[in-house]
C-alpha positions as CSV (number, residue, x, y, z in Angstrom):
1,X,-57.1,-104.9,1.5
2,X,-59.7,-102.8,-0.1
3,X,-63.2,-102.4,1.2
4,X,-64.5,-104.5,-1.9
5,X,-68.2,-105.8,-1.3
6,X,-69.8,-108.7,-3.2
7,X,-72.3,-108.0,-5.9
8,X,-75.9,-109.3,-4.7
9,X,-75.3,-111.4,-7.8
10,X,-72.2,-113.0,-6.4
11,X,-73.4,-113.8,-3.0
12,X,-74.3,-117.9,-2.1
13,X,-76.9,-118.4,-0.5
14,X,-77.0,-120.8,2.4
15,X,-79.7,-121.9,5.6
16,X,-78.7,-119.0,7.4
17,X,-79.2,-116.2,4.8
18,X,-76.7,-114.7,1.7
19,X,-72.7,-115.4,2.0
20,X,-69.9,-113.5,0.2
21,X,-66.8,-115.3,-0.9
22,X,-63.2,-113.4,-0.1
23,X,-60.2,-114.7,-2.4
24,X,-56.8,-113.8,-2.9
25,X,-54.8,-116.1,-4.8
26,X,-50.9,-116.7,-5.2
27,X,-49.5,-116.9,-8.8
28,X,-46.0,-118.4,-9.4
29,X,-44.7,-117.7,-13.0
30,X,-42.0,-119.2,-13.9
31,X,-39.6,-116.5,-15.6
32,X,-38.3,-116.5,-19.0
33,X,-34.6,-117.2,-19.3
34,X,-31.9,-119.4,-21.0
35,X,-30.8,-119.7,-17.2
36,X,-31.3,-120.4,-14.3
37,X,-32.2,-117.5,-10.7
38,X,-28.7,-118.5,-9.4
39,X,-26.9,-120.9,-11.6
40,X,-25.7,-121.3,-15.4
41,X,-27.6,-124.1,-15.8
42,X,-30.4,-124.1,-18.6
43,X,-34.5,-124.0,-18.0
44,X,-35.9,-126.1,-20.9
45,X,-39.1,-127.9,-20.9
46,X,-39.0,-131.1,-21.4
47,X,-35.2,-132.2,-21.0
48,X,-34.1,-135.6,-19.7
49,X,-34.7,-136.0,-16.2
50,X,-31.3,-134.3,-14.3
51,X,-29.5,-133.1,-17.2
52,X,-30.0,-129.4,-16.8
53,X,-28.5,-129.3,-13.2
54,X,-25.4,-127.7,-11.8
55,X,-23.7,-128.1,-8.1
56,X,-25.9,-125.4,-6.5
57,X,-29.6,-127.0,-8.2
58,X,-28.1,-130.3,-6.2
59,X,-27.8,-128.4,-2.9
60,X,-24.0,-129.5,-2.8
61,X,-22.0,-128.0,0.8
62,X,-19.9,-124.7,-0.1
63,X,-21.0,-124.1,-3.3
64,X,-22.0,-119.9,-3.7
65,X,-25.1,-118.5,-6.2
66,X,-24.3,-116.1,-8.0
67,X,-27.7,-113.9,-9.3
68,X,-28.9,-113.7,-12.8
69,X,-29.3,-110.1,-13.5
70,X,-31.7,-111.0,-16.7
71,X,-34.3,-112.8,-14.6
72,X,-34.2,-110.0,-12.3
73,X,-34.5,-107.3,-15.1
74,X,-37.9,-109.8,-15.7
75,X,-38.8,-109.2,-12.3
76,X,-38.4,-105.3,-12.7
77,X,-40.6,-105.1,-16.1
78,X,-43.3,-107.4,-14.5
79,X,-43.7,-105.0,-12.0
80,X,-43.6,-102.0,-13.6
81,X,-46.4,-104.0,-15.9
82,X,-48.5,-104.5,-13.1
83,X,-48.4,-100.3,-12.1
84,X,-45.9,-101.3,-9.1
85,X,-43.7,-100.2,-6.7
86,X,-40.8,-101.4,-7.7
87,X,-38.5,-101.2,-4.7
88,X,-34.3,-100.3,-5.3
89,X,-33.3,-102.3,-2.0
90,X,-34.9,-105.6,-1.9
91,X,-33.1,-108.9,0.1
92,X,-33.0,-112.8,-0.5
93,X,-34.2,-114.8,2.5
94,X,-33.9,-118.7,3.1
95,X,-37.0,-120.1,3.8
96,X,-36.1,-123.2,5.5
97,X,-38.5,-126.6,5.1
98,X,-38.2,-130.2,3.5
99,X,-38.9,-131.5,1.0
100,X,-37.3,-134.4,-1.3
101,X,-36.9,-132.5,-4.1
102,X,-35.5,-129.7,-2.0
103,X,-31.8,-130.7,-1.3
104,X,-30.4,-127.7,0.4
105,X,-33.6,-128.0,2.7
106,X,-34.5,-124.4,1.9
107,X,-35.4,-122.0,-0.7
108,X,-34.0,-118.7,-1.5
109,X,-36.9,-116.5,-1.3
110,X,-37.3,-112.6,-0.2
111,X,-40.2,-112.1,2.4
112,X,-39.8,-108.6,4.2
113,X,-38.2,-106.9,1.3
114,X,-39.4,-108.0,-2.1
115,X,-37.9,-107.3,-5.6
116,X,-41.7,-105.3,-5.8
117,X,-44.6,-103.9,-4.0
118,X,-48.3,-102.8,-4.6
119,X,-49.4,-102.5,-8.1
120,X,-52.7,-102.8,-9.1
121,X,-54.5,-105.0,-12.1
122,X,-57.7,-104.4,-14.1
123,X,-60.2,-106.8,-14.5
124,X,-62.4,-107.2,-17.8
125,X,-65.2,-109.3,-16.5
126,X,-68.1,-111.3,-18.8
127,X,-70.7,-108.6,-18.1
128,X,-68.7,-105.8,-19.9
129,X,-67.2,-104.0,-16.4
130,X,-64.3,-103.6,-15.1
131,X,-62.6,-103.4,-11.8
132,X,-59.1,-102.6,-10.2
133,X,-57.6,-105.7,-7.7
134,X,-54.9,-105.1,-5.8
135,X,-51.6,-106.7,-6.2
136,X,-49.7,-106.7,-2.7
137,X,-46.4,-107.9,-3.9
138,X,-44.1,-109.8,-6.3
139,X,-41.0,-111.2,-5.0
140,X,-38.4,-113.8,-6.6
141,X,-37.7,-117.2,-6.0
142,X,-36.1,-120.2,-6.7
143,X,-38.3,-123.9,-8.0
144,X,-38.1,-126.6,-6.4
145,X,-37.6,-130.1,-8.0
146,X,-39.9,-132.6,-9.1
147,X,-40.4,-135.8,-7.5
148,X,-41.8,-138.2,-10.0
149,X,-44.1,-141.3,-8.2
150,X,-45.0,-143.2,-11.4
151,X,-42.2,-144.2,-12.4
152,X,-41.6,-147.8,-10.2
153,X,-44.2,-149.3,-8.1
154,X,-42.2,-148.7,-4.6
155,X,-40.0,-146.5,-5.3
156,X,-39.8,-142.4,-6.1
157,X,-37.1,-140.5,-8.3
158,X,-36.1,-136.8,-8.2
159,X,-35.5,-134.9,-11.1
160,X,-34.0,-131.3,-10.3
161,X,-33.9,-130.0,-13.8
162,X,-36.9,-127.3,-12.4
163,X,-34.5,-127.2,-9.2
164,X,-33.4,-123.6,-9.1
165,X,-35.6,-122.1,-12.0
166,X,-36.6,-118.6,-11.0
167,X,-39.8,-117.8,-10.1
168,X,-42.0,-114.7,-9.8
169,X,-44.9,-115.2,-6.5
170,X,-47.1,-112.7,-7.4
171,X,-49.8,-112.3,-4.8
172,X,-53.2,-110.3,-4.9
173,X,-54.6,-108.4,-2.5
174,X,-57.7,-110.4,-0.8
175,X,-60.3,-108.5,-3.1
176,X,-62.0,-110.7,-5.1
177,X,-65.6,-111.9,-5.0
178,X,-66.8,-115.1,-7.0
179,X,-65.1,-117.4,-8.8
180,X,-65.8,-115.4,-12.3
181,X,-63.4,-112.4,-10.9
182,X,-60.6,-115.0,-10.1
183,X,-60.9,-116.1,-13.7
184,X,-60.5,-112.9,-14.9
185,X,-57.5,-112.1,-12.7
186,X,-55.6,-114.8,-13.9
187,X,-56.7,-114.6,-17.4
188,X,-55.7,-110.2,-17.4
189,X,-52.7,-111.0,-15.1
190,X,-51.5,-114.0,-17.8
191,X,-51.8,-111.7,-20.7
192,X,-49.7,-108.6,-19.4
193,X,-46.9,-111.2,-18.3
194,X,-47.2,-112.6,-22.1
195,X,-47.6,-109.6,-23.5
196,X,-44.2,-108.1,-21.3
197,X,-42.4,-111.6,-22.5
198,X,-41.6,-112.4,-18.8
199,X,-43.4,-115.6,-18.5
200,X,-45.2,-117.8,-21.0
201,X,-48.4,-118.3,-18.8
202,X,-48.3,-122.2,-20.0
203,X,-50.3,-123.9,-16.8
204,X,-50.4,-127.4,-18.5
205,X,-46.5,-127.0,-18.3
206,X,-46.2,-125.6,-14.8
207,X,-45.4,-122.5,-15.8
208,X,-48.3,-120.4,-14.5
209,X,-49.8,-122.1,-11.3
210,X,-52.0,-120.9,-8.7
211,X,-52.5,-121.2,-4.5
212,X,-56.2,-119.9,-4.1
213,X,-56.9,-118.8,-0.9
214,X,-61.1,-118.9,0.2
215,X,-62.6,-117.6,3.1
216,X,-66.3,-116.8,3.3
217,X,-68.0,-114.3,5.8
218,X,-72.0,-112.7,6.2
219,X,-71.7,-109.7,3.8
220,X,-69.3,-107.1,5.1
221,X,-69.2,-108.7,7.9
222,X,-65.7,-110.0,9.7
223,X,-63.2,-112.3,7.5
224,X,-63.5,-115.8,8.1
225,X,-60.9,-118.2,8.6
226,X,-59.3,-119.0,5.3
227,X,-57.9,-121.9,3.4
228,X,-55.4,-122.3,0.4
229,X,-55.5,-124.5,-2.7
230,X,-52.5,-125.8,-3.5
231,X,-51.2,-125.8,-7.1
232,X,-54.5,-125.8,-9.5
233,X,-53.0,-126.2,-12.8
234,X,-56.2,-124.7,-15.1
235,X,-58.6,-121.7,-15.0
236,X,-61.6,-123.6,-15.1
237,X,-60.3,-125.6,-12.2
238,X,-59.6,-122.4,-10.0
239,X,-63.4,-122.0,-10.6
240,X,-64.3,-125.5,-9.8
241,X,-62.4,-125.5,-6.7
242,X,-63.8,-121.9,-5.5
243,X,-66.9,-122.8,-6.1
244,X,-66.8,-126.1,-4.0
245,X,-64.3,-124.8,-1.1
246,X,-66.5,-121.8,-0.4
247,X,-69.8,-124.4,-0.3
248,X,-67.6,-126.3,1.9
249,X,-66.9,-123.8,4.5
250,X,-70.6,-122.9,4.3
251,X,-72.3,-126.1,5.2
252,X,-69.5,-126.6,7.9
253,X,-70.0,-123.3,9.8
254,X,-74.0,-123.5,9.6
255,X,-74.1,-127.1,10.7
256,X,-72.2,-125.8,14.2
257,X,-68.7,-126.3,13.1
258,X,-65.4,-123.8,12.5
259,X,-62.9,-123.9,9.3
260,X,-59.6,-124.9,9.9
261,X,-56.6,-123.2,8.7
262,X,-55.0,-125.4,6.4
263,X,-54.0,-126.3,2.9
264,X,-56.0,-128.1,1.1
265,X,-55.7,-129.7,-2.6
266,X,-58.1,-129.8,-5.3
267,X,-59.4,-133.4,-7.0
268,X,-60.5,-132.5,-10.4
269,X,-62.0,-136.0,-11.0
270,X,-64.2,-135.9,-8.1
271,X,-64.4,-132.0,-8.1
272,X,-63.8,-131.4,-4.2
273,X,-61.3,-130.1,-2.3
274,X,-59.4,-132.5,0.6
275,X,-56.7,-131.9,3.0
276,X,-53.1,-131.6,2.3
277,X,-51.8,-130.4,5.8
278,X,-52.2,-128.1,8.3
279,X,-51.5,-124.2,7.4
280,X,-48.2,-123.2,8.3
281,X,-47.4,-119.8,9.6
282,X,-44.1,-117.8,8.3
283,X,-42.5,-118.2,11.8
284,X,-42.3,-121.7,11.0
285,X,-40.2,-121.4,7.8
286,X,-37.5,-119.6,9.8
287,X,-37.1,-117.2,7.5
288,X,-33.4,-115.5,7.7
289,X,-31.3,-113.4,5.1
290,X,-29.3,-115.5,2.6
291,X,-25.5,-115.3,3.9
292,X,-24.3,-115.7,1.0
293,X,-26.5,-112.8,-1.3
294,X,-26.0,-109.3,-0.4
295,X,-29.0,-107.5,-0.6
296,X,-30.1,-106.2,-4.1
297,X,-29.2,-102.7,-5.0
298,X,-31.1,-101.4,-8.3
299,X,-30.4,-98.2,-9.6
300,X,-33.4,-95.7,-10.4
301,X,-31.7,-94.5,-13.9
302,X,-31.7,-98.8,-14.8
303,X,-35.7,-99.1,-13.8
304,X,-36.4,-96.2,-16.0
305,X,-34.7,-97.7,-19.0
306,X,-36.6,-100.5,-18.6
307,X,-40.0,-98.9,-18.7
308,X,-39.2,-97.2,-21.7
309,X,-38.9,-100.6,-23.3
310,X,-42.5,-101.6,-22.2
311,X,-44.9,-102.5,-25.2
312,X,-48.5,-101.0,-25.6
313,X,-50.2,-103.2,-22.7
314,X,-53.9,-104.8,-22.5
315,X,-55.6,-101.9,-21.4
316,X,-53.8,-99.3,-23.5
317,X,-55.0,-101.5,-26.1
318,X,-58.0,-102.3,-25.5
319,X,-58.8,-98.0,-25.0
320,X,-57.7,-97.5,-28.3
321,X,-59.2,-99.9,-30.2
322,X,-62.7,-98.6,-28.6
323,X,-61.1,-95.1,-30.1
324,X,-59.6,-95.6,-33.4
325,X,-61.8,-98.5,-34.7
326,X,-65.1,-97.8,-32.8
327,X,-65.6,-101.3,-30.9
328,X,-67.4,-102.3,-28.1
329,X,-65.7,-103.0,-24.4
330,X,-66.1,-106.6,-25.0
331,X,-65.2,-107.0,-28.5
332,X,-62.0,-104.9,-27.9
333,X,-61.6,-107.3,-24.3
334,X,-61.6,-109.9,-27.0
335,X,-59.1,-109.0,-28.9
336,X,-56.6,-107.5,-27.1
337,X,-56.5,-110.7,-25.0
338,X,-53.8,-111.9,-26.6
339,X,-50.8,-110.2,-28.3
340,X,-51.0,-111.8,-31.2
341,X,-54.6,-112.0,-31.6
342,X,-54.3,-108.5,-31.1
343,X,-51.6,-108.0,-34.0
344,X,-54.0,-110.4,-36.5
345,X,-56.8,-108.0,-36.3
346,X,-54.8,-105.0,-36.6
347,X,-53.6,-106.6,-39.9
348,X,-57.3,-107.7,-41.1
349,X,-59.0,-104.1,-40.4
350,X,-55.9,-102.1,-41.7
351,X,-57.8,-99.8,-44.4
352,X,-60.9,-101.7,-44.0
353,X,-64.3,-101.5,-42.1
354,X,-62.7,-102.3,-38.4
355,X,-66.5,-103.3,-37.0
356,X,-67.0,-105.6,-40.0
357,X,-63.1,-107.0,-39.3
358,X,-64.1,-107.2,-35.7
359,X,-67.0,-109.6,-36.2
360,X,-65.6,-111.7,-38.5
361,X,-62.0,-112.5,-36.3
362,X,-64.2,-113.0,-33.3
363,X,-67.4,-114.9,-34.4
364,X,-65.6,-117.2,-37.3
365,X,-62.2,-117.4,-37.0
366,X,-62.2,-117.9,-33.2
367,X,-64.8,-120.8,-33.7
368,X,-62.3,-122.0,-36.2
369,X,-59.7,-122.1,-34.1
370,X,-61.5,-123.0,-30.6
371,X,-62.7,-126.2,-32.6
372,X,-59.2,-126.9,-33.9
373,X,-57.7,-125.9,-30.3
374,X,-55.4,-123.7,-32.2
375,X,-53.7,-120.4,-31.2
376,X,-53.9,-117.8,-33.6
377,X,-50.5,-118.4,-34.7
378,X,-51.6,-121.8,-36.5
379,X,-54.8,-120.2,-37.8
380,X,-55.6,-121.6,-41.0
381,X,-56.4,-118.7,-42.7
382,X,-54.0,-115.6,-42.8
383,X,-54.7,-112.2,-41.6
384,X,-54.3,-111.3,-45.2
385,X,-56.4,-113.7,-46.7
386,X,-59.3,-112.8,-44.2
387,X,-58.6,-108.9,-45.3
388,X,-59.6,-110.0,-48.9
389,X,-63.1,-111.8,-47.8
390,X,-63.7,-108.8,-45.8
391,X,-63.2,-106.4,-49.2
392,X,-65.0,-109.0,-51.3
393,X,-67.8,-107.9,-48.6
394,X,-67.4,-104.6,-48.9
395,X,-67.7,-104.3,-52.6
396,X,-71.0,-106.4,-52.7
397,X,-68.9,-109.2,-54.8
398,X,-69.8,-111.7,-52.2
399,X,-73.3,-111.5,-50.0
400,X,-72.3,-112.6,-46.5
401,X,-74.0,-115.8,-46.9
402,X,-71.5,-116.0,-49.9
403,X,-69.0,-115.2,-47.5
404,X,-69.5,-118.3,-45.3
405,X,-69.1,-120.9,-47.7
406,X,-65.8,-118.8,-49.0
407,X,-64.3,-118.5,-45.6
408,X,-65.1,-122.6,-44.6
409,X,-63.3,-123.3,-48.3
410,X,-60.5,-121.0,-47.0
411,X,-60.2,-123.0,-43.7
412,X,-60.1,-125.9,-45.9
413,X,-57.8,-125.6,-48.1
414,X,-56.1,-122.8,-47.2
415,X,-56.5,-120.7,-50.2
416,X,-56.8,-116.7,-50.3
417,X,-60.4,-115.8,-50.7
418,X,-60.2,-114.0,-54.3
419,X,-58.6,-117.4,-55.9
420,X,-62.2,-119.1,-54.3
421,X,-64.3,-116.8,-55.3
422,X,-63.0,-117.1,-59.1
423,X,-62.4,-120.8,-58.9
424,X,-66.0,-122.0,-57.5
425,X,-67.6,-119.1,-59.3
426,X,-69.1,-117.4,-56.1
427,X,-69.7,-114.3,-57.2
428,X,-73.3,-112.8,-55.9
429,X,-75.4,-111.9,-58.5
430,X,-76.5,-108.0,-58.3
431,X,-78.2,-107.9,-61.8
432,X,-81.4,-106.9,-61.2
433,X,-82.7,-108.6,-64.6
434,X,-81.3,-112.0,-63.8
435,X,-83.0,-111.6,-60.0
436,X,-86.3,-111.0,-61.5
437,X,-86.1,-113.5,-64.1
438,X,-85.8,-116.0,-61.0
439,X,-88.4,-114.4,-58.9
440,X,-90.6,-114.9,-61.3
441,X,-90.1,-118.4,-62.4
442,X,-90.1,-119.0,-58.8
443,X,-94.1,-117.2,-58.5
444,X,-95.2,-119.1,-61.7
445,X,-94.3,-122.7,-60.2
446,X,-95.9,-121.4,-56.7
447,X,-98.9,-119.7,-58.0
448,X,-101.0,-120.8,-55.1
449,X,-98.5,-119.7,-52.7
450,X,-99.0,-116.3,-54.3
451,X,-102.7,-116.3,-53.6
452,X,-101.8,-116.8,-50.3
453,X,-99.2,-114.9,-49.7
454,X,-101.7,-112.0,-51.4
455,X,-104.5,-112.8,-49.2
456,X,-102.8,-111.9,-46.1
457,X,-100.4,-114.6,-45.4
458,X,-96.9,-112.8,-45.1
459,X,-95.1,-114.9,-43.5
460,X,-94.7,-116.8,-46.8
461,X,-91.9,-113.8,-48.0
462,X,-89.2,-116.1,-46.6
463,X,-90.9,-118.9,-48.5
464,X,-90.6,-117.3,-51.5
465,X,-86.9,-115.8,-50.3
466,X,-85.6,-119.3,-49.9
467,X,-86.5,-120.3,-53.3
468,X,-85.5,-117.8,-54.9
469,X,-81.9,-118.2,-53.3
470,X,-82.5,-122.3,-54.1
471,X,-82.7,-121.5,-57.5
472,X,-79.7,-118.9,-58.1
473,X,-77.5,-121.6,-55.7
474,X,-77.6,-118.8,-53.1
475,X,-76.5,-115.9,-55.4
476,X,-78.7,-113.6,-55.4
477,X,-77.9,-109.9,-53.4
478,X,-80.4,-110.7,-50.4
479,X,-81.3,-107.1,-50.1
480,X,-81.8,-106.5,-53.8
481,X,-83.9,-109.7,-53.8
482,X,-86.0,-108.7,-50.6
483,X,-86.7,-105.4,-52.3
484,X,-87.8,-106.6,-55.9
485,X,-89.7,-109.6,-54.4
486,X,-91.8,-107.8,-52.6
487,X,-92.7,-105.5,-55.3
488,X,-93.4,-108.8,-57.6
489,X,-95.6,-110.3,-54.7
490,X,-97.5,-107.1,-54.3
491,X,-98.8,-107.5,-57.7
């Protein structure tokens, strides 16, 4: 654990003085592949209950698994994604518990010897910093099934088509702070996995869950006793639940009481956090090498041929695009966020001014496409059709409040922004005749305005701005106007 001390801005206060929150949390991603860890059996979402299940998913007596070699090349990149160890001698342990959807009545796991060790992970948080977490290990594993409860009043079906799906546990170090840093950790750690193709990061799938663990202790001072959320299937639920666990633990150890060790899961309707069961220690899992896996042997040469496949990753990125196109931290955050937001804006401010290309992926077409709940992928206007309202910028055909109503009638109908323009007649008007011609039918129908505005009243230049823009149906080239208006209004 690093020596990582709360920012006075993230500490809660309580009767007895300031307390700092201490969080590591547990990340399984499921793993990319057409097949199962150790069967042939397939991994997609959405089949009919048992239909993607072979002997060894049913925990059937005798039968051998056989590893996948692609999920554990996944494994490999992932790590080398996340600046990790990646270690060539790793072993698969059962882990040994029920559960219902469990029908071997363990999981192969690894525990001592993972597929990976430390790495590390940058977080880009709201206020423009950033700072490293520790990761403490990845290892693989095998899903469980699903037991489904809604399906008949008293009774509950199992459906193992997740049963045997591989997994990556990826757990931090316990150096987080406030609920803000988790959300940043899972939002960096869900882009590199995306961005290495190794897991999809879907959470309303399953595909990307979390185990938070929260302690809370006087600043500095000794950990406290910690408890883990089970499964939180959203971001802004990890936040929810940090947020009331840690208030939790609070209130109970300044009212005389001690926090129990446990695991606990979290009620988004209510927004609290309520028992599950009492914490279980590894002892109690009985964790013992698989017979039937020899340990896994990975050649050096084989890791490096890997990373030599690795694309450009989020903070690579996120560097040169502050370098090449002159961004800011957060805009560059932005936009590197995503791989294929990252490509779109590449495309927009190819040749073109990148700031001006910046602004308008982030501020309108991400409001767009928040308001839709689109990804980028769907966006209703294409990268090249944007490019065009940003050179219709740049060349002073369109004035950016021009630009506005172009881009909305792009959105809407899908149209490149040159066809608009032409078709709606949107051009701004730069002629400086035709500008004065309306600023001055505009003064003689507001003569007494003008006295005013002459007497000292100059507050009445957007007045006069506004009507002039009325009357050329918001045409005219804003900074021409602004300068020739005021030279008309000065008499």
């Amino acid at each position: 654990m690093n020596d990582v001390m709360a920012n006075d801005s993230n500490l809660i206060q309580g009767r007895t003085g300031a307390w700092e929150i201490v969080l590591g949390l547990e990340v399984h991603a499921q793993v990319i592949s057409n097949s199962k860890l150790f069967s042939g059996a397939a991994t997609a979402f959405g089949a009919e209950p048992n239909t993607q299940v072979s002997l060894i998913d049913a925990g059937f007596p005798g039968m051998l698994p056989v590893i996948n070699g692609y999920c554990v090349e996944q494994a490999v990149r992932t790590g080398l994604g996340l600046n990790a160890q990646i270690n060539l001698r790793s072993v698969f342990d059962r882990k040994n518990y029920f559960y219902a959807d469990l029908p071997a009545g363990y999981q192969i796991s690894q525990y001592l010897q993972p597929i990976v060790g430390k790495g590390t992970i940058i977080l880009d948080l709201p206020d423009g910093r950033s700072r490293e977490v520790g990761i403490t290990r990845l290892h693989l594993e095998q899903d469980a099934g699903k037991s489904l409860h809604d399906q008949h009043p008293k009774k509950t079906y199992v459906d193992l088509n997740r049963a045997g799906v591989a997994l990556m546990e990826i757990v931090s170090e316990p150096d987080m702070r406030s609920s803000e840093e988790a959300a940043a950790y899972l939002k960096k750690l869900r882009s590199i996995l995306r961005y290495l193709g190794t897991c999809d990061g879907n959470m309303d799938e399953g595909s990307f869950r979390c185990d938070v663990n929260v302690s809370v202790r006087k600043p500095g001072g000794e950990l406290g006793t910690r408890c883990e959320i089970k499964n939180v299937n959203s971001i802004r639920f990890v936040q929810q639940a940090i947020e009331h666990e840690a208030r939790r633990q609070i209130e109970l150890v300044e009212d005389g009481g001690t926090v129990k060790q446990e695991t606990r899961l979290f009620d988004a309707g209510k927004g609290i956090t309520r028992p599950m069961r009492s914490k279980e220690h590894a002892h109690d899992y009985r964790y013992f090498p698989d017979p039937d896996l020899l340990p896994l042997e990975l050649d050096a040469k084989w890791v490096e041929s890997i990373k030599a496949t690795l694309p450009e990753l989020p903070d690579v990125k996120k560097a040169r695009f502050i370098k090449a196109y002159g961004l800011s931290a957060y805009d560059a955050g932005v936009l590197v966020g995503e791989r294929e937001t990252a490509a779109f804006y590449e495309s927009v401010a190819k040749g073109r001014d990148a700031k001006l290309a910046a602004n308008w992926v982030i501020s309108e077409l991400f409001g767009v496409l928040n308001k839709q709940n689109k990804e980028i992928g769907d966006s209703p206007v294409s990268a090249a059709s944007l490019g065009e309202l940003v050179d219709l910028l740049a060349d002073n055909t369109l004035s950016g409040r021009l630009a506005k109503d172009v881009f909305q009638a792009m959105v809407e109908t899908g149209k490149g922004a040159r066809a608009i323009v032409e078709e709606k007649g949107l051009r701004q008007v730069t002629d400086t005749g035709a500008i004065e011609a309306a600023i001055d039918k505009v003064m003689a129908e507001q003569a007494d305005k003008v006295a005013e505005y002459r007497s000292g009243k100059d507050k009445l230049l957007g007045f006069f701005v506004g009507q002039v823009m009325k009357s050329t149906g918001g045409k005219a080239n804003p900074a021409m106007l602004n300068e020739l208006l005021k030279k008309k209004l000065a008499g």
